[in-house]
C-alpha positions in Angstrom: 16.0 1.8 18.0 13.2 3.8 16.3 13.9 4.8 12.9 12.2 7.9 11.4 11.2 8.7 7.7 9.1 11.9 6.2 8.1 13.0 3.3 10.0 16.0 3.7 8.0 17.8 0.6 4.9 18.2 2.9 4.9 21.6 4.3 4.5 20.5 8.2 7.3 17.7 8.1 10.1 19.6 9.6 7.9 21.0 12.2 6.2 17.6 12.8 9.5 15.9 12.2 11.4 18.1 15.0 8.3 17.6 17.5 8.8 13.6 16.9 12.8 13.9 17.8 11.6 16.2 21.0 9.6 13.7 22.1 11.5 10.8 21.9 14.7 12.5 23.2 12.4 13.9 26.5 11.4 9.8 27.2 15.3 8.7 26.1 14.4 7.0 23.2 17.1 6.5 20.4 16.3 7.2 16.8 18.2 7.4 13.5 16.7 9.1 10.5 17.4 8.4 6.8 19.0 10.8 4.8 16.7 13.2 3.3 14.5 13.4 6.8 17.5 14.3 8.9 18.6 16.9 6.5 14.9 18.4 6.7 15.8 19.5 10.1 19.8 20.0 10.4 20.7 16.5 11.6 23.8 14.3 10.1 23.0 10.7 8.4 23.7 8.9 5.0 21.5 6.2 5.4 18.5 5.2 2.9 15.7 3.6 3.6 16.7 0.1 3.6 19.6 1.0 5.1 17.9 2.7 7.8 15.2 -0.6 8.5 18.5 -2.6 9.0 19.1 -1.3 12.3 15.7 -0.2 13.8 13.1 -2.0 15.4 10.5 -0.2 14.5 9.9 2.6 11.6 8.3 5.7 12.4 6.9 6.9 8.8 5.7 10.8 8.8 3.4 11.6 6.0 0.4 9.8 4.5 -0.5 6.4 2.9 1.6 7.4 0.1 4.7 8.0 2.1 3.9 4.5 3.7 3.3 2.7 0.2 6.9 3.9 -0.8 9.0 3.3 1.9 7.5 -0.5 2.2 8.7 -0.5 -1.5 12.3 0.9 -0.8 12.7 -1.4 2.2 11.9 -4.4 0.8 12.7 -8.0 2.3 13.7 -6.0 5.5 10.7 -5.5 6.7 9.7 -3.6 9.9 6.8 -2.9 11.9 5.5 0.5 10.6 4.3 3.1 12.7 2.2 6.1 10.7 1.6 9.4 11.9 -0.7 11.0 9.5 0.7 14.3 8.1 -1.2 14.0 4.7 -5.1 13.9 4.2 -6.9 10.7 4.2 -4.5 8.1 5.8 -6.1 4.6 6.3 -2.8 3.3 7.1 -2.1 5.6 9.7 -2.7 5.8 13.8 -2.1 8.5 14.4 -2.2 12.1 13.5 0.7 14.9 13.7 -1.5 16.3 16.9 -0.8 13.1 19.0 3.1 12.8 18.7 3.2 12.7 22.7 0.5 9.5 22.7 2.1 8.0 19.8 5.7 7.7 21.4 4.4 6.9 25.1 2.6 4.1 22.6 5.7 2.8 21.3 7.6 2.9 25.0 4.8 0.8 26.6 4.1 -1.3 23.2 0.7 -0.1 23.5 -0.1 -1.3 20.2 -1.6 -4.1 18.2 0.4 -5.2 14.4 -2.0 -5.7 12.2 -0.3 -8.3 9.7 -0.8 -7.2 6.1 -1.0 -9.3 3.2 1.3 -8.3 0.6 0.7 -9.2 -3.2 3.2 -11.2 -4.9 3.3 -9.8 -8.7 5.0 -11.5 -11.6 4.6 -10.3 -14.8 5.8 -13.0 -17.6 6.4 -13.1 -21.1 5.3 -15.5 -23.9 9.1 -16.6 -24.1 9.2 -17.0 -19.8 11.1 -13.8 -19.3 9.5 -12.4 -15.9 9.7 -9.2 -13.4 8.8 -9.8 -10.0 7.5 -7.0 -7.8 5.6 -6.7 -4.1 2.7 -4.5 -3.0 0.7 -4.0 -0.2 -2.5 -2.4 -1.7 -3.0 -3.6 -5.1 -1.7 -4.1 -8.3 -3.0 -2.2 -11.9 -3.1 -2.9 -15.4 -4.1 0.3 -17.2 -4.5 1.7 -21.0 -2.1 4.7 -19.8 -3.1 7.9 -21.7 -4.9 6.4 -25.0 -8.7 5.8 -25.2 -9.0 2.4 -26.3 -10.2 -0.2 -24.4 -8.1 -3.5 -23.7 -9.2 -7.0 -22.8 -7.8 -9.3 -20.3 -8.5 -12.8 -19.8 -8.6 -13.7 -16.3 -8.3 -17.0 -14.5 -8.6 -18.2 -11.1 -6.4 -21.0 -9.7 -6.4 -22.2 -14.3 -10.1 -21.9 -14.1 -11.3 -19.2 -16.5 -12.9 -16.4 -14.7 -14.1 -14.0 -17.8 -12.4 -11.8 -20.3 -12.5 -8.4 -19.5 -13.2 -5.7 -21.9 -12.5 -2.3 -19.8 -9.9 0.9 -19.5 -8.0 -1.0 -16.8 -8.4 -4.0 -14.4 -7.1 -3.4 -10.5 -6.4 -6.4 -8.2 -6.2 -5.4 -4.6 -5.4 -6.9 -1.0 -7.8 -6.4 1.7 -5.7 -2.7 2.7 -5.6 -1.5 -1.3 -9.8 -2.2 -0.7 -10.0 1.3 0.6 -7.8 2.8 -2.2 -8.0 2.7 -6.0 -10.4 -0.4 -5.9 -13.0 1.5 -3.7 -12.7 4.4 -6.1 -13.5 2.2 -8.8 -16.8 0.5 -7.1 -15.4 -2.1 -5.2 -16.1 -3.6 -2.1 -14.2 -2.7 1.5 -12.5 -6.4 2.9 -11.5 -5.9 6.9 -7.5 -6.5 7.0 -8.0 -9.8 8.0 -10.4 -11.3 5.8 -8.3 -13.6 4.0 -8.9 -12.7 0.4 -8.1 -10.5 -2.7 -10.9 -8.5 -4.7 -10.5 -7.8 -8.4 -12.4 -4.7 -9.8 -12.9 -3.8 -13.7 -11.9 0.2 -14.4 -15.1 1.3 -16.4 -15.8 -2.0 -18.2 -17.8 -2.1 -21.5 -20.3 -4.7 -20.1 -22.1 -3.9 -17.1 -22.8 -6.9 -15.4 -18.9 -6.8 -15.1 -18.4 -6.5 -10.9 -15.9 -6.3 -8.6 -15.2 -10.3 -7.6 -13.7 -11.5 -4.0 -11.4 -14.3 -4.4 -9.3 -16.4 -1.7 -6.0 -14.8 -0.9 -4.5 -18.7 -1.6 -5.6 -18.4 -5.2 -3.4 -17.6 -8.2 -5.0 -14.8 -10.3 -3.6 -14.6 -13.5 -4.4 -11.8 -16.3 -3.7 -12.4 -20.0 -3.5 -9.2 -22.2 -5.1 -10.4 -25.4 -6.4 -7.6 -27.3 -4.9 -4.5 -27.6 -3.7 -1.8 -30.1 -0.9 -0.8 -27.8 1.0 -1.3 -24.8 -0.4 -1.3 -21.4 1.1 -0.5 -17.9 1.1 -2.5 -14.7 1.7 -0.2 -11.7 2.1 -1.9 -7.7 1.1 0.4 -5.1 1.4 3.6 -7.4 5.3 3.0 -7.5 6.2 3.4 -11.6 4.6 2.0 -15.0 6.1 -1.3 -16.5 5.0 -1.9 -20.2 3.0 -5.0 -20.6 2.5 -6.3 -23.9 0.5 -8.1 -26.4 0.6 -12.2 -25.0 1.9 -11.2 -21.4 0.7 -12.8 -18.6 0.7 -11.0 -15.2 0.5 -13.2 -12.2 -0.3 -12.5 -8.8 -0.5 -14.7 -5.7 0.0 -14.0 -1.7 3.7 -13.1 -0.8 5.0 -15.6 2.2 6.0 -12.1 4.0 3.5 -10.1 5.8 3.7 -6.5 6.6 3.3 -5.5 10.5 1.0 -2.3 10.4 0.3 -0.9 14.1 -2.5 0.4 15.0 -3.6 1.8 18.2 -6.5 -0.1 20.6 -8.8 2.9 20.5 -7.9 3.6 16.6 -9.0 0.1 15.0 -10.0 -0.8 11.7 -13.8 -0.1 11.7 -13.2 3.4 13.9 -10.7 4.3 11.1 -13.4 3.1 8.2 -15.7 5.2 10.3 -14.0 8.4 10.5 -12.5 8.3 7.3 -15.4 7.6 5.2 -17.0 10.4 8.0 -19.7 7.5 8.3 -22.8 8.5 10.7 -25.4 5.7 10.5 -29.0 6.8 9.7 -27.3 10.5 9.1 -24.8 9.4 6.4 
């Protein structure tokens, strides 16, 4: 059972979402939709998300890597393979695009398709008295000043070792897939999907021999706020703010679940990096 899911505020979904249900109803396929996709396009359910993942096999999500990024979140432990079709601008974590609905579900009838297992990013953010919050992401995790202008400093330690404290707007710790996202923006290094490791990047930090650093994905990064005239925020994948204050401690090791992406054979990660970044060797 393929389950679909749009973001059904992009102008294309309805027209994208109906060519998806004509082409899986030509080749027999069944499909549920959740809720607010099946209303897009005059169709009857009152499932959500979760719901939804319980009884598919496979999810098809219509939109971009945003659209992705929140239905991992809403699903959460009942996690299913995740097929993208790109209805948005950039999409790294998509395979295909609106244009290819017809190769995308003759994909899924064959299983013509690899899953790429994603890390995801185990977050805890703890109190001085022990109180903690935990949370999952698949690109990265952020500590931010929000909208004031002072800086803030962060001790950070690797496995207890102590890494350095870092005076800056913001600190971002990201998986190998967050490496294309907010981290890249900010000067950091692209990991392949499979590299095994975690990269933390300063936001605009005072000292300038501050750099992005690559760590093992089996090591325990942990981020003390200890200076700051104000709260900060800690954001997963973009999905809300969460105050962290003065003495908090935000941990964040590798989740034991893993996040099957697909991706098509003639759409892998360095064709993707490729077009994406509309790379051209000696012309770039």
């Amino acid at each position: 059972m393929i389950g679909l899911i749009a973001h059904t505020e992009k102008t294309e979904a309805a027209e994208q979402v109906r060519a998806m249900i004509s082409a899986l109803e030509e080749k027999n396929v069944g499909f549920l939709a959740d809720k607010s996709t099946a209303e897009l396009v005059g169709i009857s359910s009152d499932l959500d998300e979760r719901a939804l993942a319980r009884q598919c096999d496979l999810l098809v999500v219509m939109g971009g890597d945003g659209t992705i990024l929140r239905v991992v979140h809403k699903i959460g432990e009942d996690i299913r393979p995740i097929f993208g079709i790109n209805i948005g601008s950039l999409g790294f974590l998509t395979c295909a695009a609106a244009t290819e609905i017809p190769r995308a579900v003759d994909s899924i009838i064959r299983k013509d398709y690899i899953l790429s297992q994603r890390s995801l990013l185990l977050t805890e953010l703890i109190s001085p008295g022990g109180k903690s919050r935990k949370m999952f992401g698949l690109n990265d995790v952020v500590i931010s000043r929000g909208e004031r202008s002072q800086l803030v400093k962060l001790r950070v330690k690797i496995d207890g070792a102590e890494l350095t404290d870092y005076n800056a707007d913001g600190l971002i710790i990201a998986t190998p897939t967050g490496s294309t996202a907010y981290s890249l923006s900010a000067g950091g290094p692209i990991l392949m999907p499979d590299s095994g490791g975690f990269v933390i990047t300063p936001i605009c930090p005072h000292v300038l021999t501050n750099r992005s650093t690559v760590v093992s994905d089996r090591s325990i990064i942990t981020s003390e706020l200890i200076v700051a005239e104000h709260s900060v925020f800690v954001t997963v994948d973009g999905q809300g703010n969460h105050a962290m204050h003065l003495g908090d401690t935000l941990r964040i090791s590798q989740s034991d679940r893993r996040l099957p992406l697909v991706m098509l054979p003639e759409k892998l990660f360095p064709e993707v990096l490729r077009q994406k970044l509309k790379w051209s060797g000696s012309n770039v």
